[in-house]
C-alpha positions in Angstrom: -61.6 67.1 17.2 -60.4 66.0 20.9 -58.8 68.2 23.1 -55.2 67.9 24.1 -56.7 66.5 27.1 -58.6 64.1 26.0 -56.2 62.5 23.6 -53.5 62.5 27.2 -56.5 60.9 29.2 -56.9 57.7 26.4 -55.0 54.8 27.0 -52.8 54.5 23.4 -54.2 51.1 21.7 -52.1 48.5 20.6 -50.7 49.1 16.9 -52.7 46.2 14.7 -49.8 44.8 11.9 -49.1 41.8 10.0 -46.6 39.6 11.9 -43.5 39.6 10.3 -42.4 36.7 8.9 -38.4 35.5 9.7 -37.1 32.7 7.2 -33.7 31.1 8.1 -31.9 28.8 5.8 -32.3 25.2 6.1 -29.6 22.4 6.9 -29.4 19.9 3.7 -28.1 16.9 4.5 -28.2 14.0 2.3 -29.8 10.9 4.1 -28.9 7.8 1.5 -28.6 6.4 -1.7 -30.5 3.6 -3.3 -29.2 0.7 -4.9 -30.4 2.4 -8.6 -27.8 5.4 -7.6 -30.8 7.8 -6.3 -29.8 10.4 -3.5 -32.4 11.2 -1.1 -32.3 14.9 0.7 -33.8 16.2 3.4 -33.8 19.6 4.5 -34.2 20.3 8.3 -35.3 23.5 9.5 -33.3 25.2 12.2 -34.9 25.7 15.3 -38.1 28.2 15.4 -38.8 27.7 11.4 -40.9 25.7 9.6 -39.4 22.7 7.4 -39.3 23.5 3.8 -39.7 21.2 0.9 -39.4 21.6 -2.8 -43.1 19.5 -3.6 -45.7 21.7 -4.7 -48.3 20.7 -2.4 -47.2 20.4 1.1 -47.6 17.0 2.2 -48.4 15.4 6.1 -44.3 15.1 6.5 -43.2 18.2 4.3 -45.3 20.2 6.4 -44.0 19.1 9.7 -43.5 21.4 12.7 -40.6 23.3 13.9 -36.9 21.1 14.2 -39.1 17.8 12.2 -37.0 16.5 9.3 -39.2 16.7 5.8 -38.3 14.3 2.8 -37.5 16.5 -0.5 -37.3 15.7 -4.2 -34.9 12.9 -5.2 -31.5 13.8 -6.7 -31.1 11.0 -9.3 -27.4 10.2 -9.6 -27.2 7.4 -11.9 -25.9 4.2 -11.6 -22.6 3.0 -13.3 -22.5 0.0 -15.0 -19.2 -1.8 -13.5 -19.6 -5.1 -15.2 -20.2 -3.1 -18.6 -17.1 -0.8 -18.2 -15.0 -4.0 -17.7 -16.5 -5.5 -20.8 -15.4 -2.5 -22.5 -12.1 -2.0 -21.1 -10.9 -6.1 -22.0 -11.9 -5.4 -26.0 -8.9 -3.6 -26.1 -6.7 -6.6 -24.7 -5.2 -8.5 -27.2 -6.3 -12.0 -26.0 -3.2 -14.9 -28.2 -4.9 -17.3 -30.4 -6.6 -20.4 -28.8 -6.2 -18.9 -24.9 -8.3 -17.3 -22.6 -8.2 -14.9 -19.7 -10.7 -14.0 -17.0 -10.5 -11.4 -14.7 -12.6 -10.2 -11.1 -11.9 -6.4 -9.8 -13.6 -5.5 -6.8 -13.0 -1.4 -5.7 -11.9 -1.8 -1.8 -13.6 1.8 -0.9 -16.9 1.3 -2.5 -17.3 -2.5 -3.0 -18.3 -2.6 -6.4 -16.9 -5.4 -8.1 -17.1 -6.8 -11.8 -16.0 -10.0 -13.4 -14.6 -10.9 -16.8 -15.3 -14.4 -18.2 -16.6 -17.6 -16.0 -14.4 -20.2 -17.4 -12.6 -22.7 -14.8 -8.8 -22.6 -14.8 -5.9 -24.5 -13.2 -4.1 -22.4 -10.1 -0.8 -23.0 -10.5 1.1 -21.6 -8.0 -1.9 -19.1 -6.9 -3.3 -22.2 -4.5 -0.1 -21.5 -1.9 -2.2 -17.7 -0.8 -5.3 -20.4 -0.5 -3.5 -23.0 1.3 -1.8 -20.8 3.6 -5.8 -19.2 4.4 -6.6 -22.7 5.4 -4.0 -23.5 7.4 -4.0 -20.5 9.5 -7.8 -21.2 10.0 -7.4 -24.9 10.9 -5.0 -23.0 13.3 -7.0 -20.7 14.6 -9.8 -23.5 14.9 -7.2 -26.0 17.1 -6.2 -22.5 19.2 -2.9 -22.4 18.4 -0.2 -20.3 16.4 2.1 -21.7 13.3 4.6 -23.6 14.3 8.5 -22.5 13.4 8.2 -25.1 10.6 4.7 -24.1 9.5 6.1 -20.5 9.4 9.6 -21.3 7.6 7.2 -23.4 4.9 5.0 -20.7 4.5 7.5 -17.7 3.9 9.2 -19.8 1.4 5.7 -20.8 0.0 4.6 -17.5 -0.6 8.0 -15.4 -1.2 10.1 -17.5 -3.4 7.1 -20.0 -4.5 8.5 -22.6 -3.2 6.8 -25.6 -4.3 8.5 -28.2 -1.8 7.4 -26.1 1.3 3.8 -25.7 -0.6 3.8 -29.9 -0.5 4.4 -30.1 2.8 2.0 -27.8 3.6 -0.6 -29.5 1.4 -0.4 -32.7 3.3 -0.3 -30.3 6.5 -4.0 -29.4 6.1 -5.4 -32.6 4.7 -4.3 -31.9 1.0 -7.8 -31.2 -1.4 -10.2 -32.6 1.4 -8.6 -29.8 4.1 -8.4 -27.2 1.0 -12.0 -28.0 0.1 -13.7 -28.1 3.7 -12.1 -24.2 4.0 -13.1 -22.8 0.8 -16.7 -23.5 1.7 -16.1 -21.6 4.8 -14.7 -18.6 3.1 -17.6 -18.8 0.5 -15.8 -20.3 -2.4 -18.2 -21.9 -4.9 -16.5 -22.8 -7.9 -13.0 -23.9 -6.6 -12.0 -27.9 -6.2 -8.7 -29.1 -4.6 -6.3 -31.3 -6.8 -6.1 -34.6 -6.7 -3.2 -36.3 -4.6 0.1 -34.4 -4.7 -1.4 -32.0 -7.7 -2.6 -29.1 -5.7 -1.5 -26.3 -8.9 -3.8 -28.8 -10.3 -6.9 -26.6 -8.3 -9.8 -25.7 -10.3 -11.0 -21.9 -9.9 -12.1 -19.2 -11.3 -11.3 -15.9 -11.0 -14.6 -14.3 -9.0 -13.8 -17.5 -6.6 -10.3 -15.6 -6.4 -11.7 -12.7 -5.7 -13.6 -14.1 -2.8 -10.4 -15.3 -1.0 -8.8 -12.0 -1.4 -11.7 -10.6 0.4 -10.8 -13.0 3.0 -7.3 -12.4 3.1 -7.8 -8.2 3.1 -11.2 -7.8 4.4 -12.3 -7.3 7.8 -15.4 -9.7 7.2 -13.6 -12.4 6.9 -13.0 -16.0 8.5 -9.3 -15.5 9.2 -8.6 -13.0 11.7 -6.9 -9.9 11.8 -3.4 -11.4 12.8 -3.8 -14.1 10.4 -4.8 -11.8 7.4 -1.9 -9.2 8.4 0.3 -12.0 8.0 -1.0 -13.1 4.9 -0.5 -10.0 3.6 3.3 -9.3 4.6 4.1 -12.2 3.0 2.4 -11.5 -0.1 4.2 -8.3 0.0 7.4 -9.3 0.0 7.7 -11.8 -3.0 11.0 -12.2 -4.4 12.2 -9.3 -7.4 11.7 -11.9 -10.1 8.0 -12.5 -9.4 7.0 -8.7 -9.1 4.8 -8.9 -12.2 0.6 -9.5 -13.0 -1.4 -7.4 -11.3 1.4 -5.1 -10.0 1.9 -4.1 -13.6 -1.4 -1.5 -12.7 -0.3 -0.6 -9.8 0.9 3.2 -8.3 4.7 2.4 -7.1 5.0 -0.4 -4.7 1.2 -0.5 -3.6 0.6 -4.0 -3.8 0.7 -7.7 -2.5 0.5 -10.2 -4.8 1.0 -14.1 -5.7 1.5 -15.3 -9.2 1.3 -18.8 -10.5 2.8 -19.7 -13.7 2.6 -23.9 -14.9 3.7 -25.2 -18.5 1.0 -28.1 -19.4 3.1 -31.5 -19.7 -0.2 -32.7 -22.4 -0.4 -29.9 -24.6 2.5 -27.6 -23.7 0.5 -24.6 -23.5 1.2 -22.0 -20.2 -1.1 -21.5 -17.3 -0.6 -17.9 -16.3 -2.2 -16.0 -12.8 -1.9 -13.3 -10.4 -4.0 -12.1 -7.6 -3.9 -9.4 -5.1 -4.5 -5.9 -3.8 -3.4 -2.8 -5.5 -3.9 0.8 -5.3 -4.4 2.8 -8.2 -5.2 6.6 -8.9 -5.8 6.8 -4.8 -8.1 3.9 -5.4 -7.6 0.4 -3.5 -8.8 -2.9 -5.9 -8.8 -6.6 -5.1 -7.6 -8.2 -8.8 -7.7 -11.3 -9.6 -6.7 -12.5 -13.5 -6.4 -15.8 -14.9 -4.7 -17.0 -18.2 -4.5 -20.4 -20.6 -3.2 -21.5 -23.2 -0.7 -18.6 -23.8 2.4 -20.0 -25.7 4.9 -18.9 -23.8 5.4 -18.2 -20.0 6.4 -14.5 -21.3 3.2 -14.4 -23.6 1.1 -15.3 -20.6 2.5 -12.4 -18.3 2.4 -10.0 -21.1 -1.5 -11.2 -21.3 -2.1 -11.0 -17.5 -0.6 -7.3 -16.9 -2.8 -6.0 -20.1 -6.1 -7.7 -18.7 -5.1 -6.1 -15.3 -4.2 -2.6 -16.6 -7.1 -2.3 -18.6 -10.1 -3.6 -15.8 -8.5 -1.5 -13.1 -9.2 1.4 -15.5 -12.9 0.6 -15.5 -12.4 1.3 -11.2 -9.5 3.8 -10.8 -10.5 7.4 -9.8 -14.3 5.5 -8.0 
């Protein structure tokens, strides 16, 4: 036993423990998605900790130093089948005997899209939207604004569908050879300009639609943004009596649209279309919905707002 002394005159020793050992929560964040709908996490440590990941076996990158980002487990989150939804959604549209509809929806927020049907049908009066786009791009080429007459042509053209002021304007940008050279601009594929005087005559189809209303309400776009804000005033301010098509899916007043609507002089059968941008259930869509051989002009806009209400529902709510 040492003496009081003795224990006073030995330095004390330092206490030999076990470290502790401090955790601190790490920061999730979620760094992407894949095209196949898969959500990738990583967790980053906070300064002074270690990063933590869920794989058994620490790899070279889980095991990374203090404040290093480490690559977890993949959420899957799968993928939804817009084109299949759509496909769904039309069987419920009752489609007349003998005509045909085809529809493109594209969701403005997420940029999904999905199109109904590839058949080609005649414009109508849905060519004015394309040839006001072209001549407000041959403007924009030539560095100049609309003229007063250009402008008087084109509100008529667009509000009350004028069909005069879209003549004028026709020969204006070269009729189908000006209409033509624009659309390959804006990345139309399957869309031909009529011949001579016939521009409702125009060949489409509605995902070729839904490419110019990318143009005419997207920001990666040809036109520019004082050309496409134009555009879109006009298109929101059609006359009470054309207020139908794809507004019919539509929350309130949010939309811009143009309809076209043409009686064929061989068979007597109805061309029926509307295009434009809606919002619905807090979501923003680019529609586009083409009809023939309806019987009536009434039968065709009764076919038109069904296609629409249904293929929005296959985008509403994201």
């Amino acid at each position: 036993m040492e003496s009081p002394g003795a224990r006073r005159g030995r330095r004390a020793r330092p206490s030999r423990c076990r470290p502790l050992l401090y955790t601190a929560l790490a920061v999730v964040a979620v760094s992407g998605v894949t095209a196949g709908g898969t959500a990738y996490v990583k967790a980053r440590a906070r300064p002074g900790t270690e990063a933590v990941s869920s794989a058994a076996t620490p790899s070279a990158s889980s095991s990374a130093g203090a404040g290093e980002e480490a690559l977890v487990e993949p959420v899957t989150k799968p993928a939804v089948d817009r084109t299949a939804l759509l496909g769904k959604a039309m069987t419920a549209v009752s489609v007349p005997s003998g005509a045909q509809v085809s529809i493109a929806v594209l969701a403005v927020g997420s940029g999904e899209s999905a199109v109904y049907g590839d058949a080609a049908f005649d414009t109508a009066s849905i060519v004015k939207v394309d040839i006001l786009a072209t001549l407000l791009l041959q403007a924009q080429d030539a560095g100049r604004p609309l003229t007063a007459a250009e402008k008087a042509y084109a509100t008529k053209m667009i509000e009350n569908s004028d069909n005069a002021s879209a003549t004028a304007l026709w020969h204006t940008i070269g009729r189908a050879d000006g209409l033509d050279a624009a659309n390959k601009r804006f990345g139309l594929t399957a869309t031909s300009g009529g011949e001579g005087e016939l521009w409702g005559l125009t060949q489409t189809t509605a995902a070729d639609q839904l490419v110019l209303l990318q143009q005419v309400f997207g920001e990666d776009s040809r036109l520019s943004a004082a050309s496409r804000t134009y555009v879109q005033g006009l298109m929101k301010s059609v006359e009470a009596d054309q207020r139908w098509g794809v507004s019919a899916a539509a929350e309130g007043n949010s939309w811009a649209l143009k309809n076209g609507w043409l009686a064929r002089s061989t068979t007597g059968l109805w061309d029926v279309n509307s295009i434009g941008r809606i919002t619905v259930d807090g979501t923003g869509c680019l529609v586009a919905v083409l009809s023939k051989g309806t019987r009536t002009q009434a039968e065709g806009i009764a076919l038109v707002e069904a296609a629409a209400r249904a293929a929005v529902s296959a985008f509403a709510g994201g």
